[in-house]
KEKOL-16679 format. One record per residue (C-alpha): y, z, x. Coordinates in nm, 3 decimals. Example, Ala and Ser with C-alpha at 12.3 -4.5 7.8 and 13.67 -1.06 7.14 Angstrom:
residues 2
-0.450:0.780:1.230;
-0.106:0.714:1.367;
***
This chain:
residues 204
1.325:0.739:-1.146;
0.990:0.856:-1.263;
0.698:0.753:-1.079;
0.449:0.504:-1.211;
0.137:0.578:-1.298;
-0.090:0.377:-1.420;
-0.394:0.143:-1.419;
-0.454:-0.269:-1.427;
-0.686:-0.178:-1.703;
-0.974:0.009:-1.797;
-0.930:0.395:-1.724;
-1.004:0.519:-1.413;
-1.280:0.758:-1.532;
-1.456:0.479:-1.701;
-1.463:0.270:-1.374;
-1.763:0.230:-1.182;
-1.492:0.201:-0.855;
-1.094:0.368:-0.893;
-0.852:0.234:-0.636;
-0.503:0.371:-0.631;
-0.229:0.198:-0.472;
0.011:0.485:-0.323;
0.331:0.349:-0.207;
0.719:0.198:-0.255;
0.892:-0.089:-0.485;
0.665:-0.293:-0.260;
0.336:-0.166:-0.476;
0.511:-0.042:-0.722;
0.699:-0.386:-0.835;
0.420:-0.610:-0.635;
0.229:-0.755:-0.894;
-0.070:-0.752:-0.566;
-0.243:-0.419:-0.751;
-0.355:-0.637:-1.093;
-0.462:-0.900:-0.896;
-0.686:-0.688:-0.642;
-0.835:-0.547:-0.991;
-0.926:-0.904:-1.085;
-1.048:-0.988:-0.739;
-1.256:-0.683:-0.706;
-1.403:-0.724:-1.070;
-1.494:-1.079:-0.976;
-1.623:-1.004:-0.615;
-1.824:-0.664:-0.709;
-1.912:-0.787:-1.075;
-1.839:-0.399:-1.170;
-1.612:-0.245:-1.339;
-1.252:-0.162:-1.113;
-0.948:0.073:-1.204;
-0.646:-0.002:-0.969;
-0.425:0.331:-1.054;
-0.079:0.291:-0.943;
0.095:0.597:-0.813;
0.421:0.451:-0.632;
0.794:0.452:-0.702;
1.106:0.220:-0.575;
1.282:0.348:-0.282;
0.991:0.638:-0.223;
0.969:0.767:0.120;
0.686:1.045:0.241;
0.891:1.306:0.138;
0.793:1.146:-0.232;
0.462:1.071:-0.128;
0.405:1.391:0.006;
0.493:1.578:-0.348;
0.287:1.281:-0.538;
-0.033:1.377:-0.362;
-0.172:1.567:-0.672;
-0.125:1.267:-0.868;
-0.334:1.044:-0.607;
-0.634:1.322:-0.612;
-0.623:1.339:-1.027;
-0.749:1.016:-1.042;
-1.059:1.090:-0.842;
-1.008:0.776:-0.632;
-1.332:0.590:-0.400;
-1.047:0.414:-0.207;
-0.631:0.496:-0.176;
-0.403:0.246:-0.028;
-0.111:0.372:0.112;
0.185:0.200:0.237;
0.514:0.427:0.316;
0.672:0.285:0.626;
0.953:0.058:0.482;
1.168:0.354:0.317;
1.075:0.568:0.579;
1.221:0.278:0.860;
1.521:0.269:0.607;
1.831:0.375:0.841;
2.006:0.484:0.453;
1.716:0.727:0.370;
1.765:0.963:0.687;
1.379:1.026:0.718;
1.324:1.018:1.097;
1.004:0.963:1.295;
0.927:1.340:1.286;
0.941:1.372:0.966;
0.744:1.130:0.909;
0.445:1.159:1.076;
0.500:1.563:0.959;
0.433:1.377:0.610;
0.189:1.122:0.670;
-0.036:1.381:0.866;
-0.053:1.622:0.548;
-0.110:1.292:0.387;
-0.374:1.161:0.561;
-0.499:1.506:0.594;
-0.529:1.593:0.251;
-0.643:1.269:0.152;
-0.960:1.287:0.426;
-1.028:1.703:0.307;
-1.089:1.605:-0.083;
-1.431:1.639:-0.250;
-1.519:1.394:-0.248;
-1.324:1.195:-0.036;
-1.176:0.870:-0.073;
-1.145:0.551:0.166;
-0.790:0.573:0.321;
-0.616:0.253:0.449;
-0.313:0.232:0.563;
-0.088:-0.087:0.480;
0.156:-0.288:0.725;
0.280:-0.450:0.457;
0.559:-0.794:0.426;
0.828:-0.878:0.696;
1.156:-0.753:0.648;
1.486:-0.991:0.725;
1.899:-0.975:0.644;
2.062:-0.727:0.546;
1.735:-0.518:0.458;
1.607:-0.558:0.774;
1.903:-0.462:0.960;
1.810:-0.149:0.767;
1.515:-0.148:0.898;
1.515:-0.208:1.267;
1.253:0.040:1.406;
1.029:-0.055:1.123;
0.735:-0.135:1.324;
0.784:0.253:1.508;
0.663:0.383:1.160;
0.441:0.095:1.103;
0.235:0.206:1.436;
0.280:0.555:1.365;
0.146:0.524:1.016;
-0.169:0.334:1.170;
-0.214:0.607:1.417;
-0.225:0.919:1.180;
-0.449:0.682:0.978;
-0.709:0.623:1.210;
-0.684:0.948:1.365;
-0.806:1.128:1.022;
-1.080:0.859:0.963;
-0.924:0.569:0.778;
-0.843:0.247:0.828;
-0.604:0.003:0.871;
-0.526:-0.340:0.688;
-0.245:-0.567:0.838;
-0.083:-0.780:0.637;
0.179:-0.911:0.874;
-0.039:-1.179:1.037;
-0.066:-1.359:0.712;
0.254:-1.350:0.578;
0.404:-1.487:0.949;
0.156:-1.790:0.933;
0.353:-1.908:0.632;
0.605:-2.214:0.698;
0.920:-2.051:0.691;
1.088:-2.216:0.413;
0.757:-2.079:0.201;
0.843:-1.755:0.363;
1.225:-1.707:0.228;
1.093:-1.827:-0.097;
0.821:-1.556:-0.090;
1.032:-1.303:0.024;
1.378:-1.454:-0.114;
1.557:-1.096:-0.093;
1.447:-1.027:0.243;
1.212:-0.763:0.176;
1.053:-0.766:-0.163;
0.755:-1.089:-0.167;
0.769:-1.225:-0.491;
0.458:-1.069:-0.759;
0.251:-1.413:-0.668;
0.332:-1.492:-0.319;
0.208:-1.084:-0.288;
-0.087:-1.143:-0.487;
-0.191:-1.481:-0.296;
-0.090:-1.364:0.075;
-0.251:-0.994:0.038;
-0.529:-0.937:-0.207;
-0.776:-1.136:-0.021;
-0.764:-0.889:0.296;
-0.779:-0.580:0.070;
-1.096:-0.718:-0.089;
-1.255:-0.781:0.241;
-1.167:-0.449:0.396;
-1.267:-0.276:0.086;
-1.618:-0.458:-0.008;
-1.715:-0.605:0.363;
-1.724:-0.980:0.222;
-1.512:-1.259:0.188;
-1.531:-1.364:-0.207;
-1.277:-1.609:-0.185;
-0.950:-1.654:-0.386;
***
């Protein structure tokens, strides 16, 4: 399947801030990156392109190929999450080679002119059958955050938020065990990418 690539709205190269959201089903199905549009529209009162570049089941052997597609859109900030396919036992991508593709990542990512904000995304919790799947998720996770940092970006945590929900809201949220519905995405994770991306809290 094709990658998607697209924006929330208004072009990128007509936006006074482009954001592109680099990562699996979990951006690219998320619903989260036209609501962080919104928010950052509202919180910013400028004008925001959130440019998807992501693709179900992607891993960093994807990502890694997709880079030229991230850098085309000239982003100020790229948020990347790649650690669930990479955790996937199915997908064979072990924790060499991923941190082999997350450091040209990252690397790349920190050596364009100009460069954009990185952060890195721990994204929803995984359960069942797809987290069985997934059982040295957090090994990538941590990883992930480590190559981040270590090439100057930063790091936004979702995980917190999501495990403060009761967990009957949870299941609904995440009623597949691994893909959060468009809203419950939206609602749990779009106010810590605003803050971590504009410094201020500008509410739901």
């Amino acid at each position: 399947m094709a990658a998607s690539l697209c924006s929330a709205g208004a072009s990128a190269g007509a936006a006074d801030m482009t954001v592109v959201a680099f990562g699996t089903s979990l951006t690219a199905r998320g619903g989260w990156p036209e609501a962080l549009q919104a928010a950052l529209r509202q919180c910013l009162d400028r004008s925001v392109a959130v440019v998807t570049v992501a693709q179900p089941g992607a891993t960093s052997d994807w990502a890694a190929g997709a880079l030229d597609r991230v850098l085309a859109a000239r982003p100020d900030v790229v948020l990347v999450e790649m650690a669930a396919n990479d955790a996937a036992l199915h997908r064979l991508i072990s924790l060499s080679a991923s941190r082999r593709n997350m450091s040209l990542i990252f690397q790349a990512l920190a050596s364009a002119k100009p460069a954009p904000r990185v952060f890195n995304m721990a994204m929803s919790p995984v359960s069942g059958v797809r987290g069985l799947d997934r059982l040295f998720l957090d090994s990538y996770e941590n990883l992930h955050r480590k190559l981040a940092l270590r090439t100057g970006g930063h790091f936004i945590d979702h995980r917190p938020a999501w495990a403060a929900l009761p967990a009957q809201q949870l299941r609904a949220a995440i009623p597949d065990g691994l893909h959060p519905v468009p809203g419950a995405a939206a609602e749990v994770m779009v106010p810590a990418i605003v803050r971590a991306i504009t410094g201020r809290d500008c509410g739901r």
